[in-house]
MARZA-558452 format. One record per residue: residue number from 0; residue in one letter; x, y negated, z negated of N, C-alpha, C, O in turn. Coordinates in pm, whole numbers, plus 50000, padded with zeros to 5 digits. Each point is the difference from the previous one (the first is absolute). Example, Ala and Ser with C-alpha at 12.3 -4.5 7.8 and 13.67 -1.06 7.14 Angstrom:
BEGIN
(atom 0,A,(51319,50569,49220),(49911,49881,50000),(50090,49880,50000),(50104,50002,49934));
(atom 1,S,(49861,49893,50138),(50082,49881,49994),(49923,49891,49927),(50051,49889,49983));
//
This chain:
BEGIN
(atom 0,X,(54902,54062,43146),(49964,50098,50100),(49849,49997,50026),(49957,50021,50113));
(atom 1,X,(49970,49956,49793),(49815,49977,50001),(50031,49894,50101),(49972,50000,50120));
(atom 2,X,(50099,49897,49800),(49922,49896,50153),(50051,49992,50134),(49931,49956,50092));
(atom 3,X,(50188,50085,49920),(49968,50070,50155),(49906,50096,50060),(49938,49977,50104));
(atom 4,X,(50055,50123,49833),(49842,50036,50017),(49963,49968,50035),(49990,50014,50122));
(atom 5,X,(49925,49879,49785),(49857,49912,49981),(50033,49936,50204),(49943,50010,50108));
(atom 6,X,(50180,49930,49839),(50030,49907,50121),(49966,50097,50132),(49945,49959,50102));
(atom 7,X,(50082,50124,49884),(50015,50062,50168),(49860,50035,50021),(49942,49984,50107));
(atom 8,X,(50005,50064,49787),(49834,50024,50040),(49874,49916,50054),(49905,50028,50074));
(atom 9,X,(50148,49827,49835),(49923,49904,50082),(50040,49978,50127),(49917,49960,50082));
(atom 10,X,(50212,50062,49952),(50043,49925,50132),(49952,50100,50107),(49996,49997,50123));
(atom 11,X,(49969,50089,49783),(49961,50142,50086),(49808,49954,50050),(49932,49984,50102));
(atom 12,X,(50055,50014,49778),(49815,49956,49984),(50010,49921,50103),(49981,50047,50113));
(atom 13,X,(50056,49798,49868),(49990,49914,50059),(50063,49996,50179),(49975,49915,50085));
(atom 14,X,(50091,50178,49925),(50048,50018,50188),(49855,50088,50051),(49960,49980,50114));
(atom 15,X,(49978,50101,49813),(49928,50033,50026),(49844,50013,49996),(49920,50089,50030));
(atom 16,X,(50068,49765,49914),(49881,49949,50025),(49991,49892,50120),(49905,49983,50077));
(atom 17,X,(50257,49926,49918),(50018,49948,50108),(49960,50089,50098),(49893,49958,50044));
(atom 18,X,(50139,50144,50010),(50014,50090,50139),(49842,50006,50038),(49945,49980,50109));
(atom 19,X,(49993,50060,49748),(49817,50006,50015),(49938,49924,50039),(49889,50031,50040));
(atom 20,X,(50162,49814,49966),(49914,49884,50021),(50047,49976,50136),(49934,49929,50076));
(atom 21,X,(50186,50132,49963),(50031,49973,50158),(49968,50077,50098),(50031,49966,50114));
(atom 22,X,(49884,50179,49860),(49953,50068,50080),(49857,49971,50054),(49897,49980,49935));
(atom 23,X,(50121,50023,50194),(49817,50031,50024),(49984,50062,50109),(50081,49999,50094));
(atom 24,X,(49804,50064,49903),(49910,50072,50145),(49934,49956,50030),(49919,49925,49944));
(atom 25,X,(50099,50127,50224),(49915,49919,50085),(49904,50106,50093),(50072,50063,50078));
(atom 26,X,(49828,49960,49929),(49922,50048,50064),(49984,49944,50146),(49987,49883,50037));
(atom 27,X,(50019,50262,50053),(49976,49951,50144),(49905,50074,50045),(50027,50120,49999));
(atom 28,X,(49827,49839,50059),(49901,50009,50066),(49969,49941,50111),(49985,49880,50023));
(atom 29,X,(50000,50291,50106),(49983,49884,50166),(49830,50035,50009),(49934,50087,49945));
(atom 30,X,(50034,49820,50137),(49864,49963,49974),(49989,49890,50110),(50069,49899,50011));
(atom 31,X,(49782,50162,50103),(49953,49954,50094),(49915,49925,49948),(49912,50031,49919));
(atom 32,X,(50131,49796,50158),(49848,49922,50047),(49965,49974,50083),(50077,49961,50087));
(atom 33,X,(49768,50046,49939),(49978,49921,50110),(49897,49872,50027),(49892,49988,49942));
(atom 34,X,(50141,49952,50123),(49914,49858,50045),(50010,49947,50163),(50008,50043,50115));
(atom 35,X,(49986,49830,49806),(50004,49866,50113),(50148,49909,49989),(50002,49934,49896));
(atom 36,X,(50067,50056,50153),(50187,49912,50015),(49889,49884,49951),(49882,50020,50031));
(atom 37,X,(50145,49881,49907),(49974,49864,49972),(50126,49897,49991),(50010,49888,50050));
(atom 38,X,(50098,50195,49855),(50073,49872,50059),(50164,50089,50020),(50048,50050,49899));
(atom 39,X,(50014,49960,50209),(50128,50044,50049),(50085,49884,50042),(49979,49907,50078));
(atom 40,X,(50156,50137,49825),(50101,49921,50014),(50128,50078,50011),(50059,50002,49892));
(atom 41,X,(50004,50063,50204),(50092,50113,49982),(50098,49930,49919),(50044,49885,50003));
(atom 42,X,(49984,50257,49895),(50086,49997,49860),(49960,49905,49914),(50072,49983,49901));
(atom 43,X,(49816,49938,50115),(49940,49875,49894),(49900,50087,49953),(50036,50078,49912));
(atom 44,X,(49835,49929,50129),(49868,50009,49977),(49929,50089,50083),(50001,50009,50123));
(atom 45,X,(49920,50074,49771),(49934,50122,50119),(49881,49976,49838),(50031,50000,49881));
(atom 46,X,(49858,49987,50173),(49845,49969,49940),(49914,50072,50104),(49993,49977,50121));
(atom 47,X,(49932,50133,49793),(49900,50080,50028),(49859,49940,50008),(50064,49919,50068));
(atom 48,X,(49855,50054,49932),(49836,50056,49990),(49989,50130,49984),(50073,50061,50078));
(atom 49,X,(49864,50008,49852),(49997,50091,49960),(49819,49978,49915),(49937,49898,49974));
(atom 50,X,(50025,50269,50005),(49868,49974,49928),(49982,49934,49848),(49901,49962,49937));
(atom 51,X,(50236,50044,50035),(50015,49946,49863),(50031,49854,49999),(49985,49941,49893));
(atom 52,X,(50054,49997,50204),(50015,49812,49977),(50125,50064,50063),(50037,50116,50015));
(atom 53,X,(50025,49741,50023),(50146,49984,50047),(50093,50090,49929),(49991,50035,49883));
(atom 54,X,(50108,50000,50209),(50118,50055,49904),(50151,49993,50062),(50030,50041,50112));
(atom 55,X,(50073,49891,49785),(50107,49976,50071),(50125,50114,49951),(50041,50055,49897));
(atom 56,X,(49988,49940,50260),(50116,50111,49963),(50126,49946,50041),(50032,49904,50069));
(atom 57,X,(50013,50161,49885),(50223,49939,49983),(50075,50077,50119),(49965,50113,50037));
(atom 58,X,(50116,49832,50005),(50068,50097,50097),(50134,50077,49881),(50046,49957,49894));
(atom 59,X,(49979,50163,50178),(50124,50063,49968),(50100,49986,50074),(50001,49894,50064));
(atom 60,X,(50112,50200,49956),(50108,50019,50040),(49990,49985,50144),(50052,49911,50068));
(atom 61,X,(49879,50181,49968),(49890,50037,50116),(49845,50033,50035),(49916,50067,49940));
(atom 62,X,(50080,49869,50163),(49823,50036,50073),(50014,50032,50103),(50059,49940,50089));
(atom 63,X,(49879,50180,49917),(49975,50061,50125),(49833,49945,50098),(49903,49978,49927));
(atom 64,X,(50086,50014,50150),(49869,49953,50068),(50017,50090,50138),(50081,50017,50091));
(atom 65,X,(49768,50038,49859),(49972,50109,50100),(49844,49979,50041),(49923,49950,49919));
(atom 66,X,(50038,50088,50199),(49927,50036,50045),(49895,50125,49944),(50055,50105,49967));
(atom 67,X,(49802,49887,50022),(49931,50120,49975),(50099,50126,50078),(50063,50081,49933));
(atom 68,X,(49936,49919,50179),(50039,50075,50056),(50128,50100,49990),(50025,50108,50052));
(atom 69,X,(50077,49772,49819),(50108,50034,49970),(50097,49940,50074),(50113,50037,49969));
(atom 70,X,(49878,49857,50147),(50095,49941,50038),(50064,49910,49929),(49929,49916,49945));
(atom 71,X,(50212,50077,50038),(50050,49883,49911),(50003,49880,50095),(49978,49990,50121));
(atom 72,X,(50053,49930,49793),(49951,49813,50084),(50154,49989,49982),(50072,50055,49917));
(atom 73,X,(49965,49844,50200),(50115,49952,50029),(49978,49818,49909),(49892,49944,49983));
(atom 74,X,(50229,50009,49979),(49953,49816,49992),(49940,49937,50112),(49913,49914,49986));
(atom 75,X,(50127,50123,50121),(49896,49935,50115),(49860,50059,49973),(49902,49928,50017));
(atom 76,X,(50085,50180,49947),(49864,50020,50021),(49944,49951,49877),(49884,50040,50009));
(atom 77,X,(50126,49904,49892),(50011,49987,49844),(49920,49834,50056),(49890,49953,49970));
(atom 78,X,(50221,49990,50121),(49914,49863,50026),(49908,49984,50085),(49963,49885,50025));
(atom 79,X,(49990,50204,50028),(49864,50049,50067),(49854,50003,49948),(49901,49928,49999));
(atom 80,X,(50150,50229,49945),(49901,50031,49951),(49925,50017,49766),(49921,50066,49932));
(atom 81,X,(50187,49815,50053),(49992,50028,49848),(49979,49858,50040),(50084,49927,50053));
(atom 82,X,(49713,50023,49894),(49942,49919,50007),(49927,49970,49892),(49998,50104,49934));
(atom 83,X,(49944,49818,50012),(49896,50000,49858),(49849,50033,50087),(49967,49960,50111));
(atom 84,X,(49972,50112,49812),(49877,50048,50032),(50054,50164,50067),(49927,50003,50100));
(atom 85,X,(50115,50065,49902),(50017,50140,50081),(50029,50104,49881),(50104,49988,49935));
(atom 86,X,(49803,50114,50035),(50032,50104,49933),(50092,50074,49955),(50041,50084,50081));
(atom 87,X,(50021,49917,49789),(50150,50042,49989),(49954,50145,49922),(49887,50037,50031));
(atom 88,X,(50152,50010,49918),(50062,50126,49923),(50155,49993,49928),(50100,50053,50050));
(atom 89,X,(49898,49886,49849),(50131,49985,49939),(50010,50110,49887),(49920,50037,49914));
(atom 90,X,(50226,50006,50123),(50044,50137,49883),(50093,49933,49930),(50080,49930,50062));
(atom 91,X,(49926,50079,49800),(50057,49924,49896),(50038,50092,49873),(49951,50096,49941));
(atom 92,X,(50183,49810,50049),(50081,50105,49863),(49930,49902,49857),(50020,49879,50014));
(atom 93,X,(49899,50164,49849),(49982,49900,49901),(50093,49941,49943),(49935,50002,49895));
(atom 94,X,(50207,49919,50060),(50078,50012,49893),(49958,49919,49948),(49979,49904,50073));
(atom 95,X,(49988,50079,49803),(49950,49939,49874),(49848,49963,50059),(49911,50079,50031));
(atom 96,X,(50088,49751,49976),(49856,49988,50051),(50051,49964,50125),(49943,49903,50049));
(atom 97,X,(50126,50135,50003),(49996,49943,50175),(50042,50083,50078),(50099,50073,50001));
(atom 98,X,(49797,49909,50085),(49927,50071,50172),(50149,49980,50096),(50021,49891,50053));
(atom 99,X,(50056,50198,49958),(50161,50002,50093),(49918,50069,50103),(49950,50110,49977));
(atom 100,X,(50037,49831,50130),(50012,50065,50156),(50086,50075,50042),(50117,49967,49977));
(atom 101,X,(49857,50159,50098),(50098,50096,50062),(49928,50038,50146),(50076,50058,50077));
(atom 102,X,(49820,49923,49961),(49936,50000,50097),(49850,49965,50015),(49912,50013,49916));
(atom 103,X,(50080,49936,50219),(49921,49917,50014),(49942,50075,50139),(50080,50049,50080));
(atom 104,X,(49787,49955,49940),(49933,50093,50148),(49897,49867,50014),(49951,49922,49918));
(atom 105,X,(50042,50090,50202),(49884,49962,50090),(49964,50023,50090),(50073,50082,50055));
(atom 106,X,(49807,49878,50028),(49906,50085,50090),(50102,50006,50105),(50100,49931,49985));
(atom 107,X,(49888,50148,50128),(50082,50018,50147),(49907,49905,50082),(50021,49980,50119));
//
C-alpha cells in the first residue's frame, strides 16, 4: 500500500512540473514609431529610419493604413502612395522581441 502511494505522488510531482515547464507569458505592449519608410515590401518588409538606427517591423494579422487625417488607404492607394523616403508613424503590438504592425499613418 506505501508504494502505491509513493507511486501516485511522483506521478503526481512529476505531471506537475511537466505543466510548469509548458506554461508561459507573454506580454503585450502598443507603442508608436516614427521615421523615414526605407524599405517596403507589403506583408514582407516594413524598415523604419527612425532616431535610433533602422528598425524592422513584422506584419500581423492586420494593417490598417491611414492617413494623418484618419483616412484609411484602399490597396490602390497603398500602391501610390506607400513609397521609401515618406514619413510613417507606425503603431505596434511588442510580442517577445518583435515589432507586429497594426497600423501604419502617413502624411495626407
Amino acid at each position: 500500500m506505501k508504494k502505491i502511494i509513493l507511486s501516485i505522488l511522483a506521478i503526481c510531482a512529476s505531471t506537475a512540473f511537466a505543466v510548469a515547464q509548458t506554461s508561459s507569458t507573454t506580454t503585450t505592449t502598443t507603442t508608436m514609431g516614427t521615421g523615414t519608410l526605407t524599405t517596403y515590401t507589403p506583408g514582407s518588409t516594413f524598415i523604419v529610419k527612425e532616431t535610433s538606427g533602422p528598425v524592422t517591423y513584422s506584419y500581423g494579422d492586420k494593417v490598417v493604413y491611414v492617413t494623418k487625417s484618419g483616412k484609411t488607404l484602399t490597396e490602390a492607394d497603398l500602391t501610390t502612395r506607400m513609397k521609401v523616403g515618406i514619413p510613417v508613424s507606425v503603431s505596434y503590438d511588442t510580442i517577445e522581441d518583435k515589432r507586429i504592425i497594426n497600423r501604419v499613418e502617413i502624411d495626407d
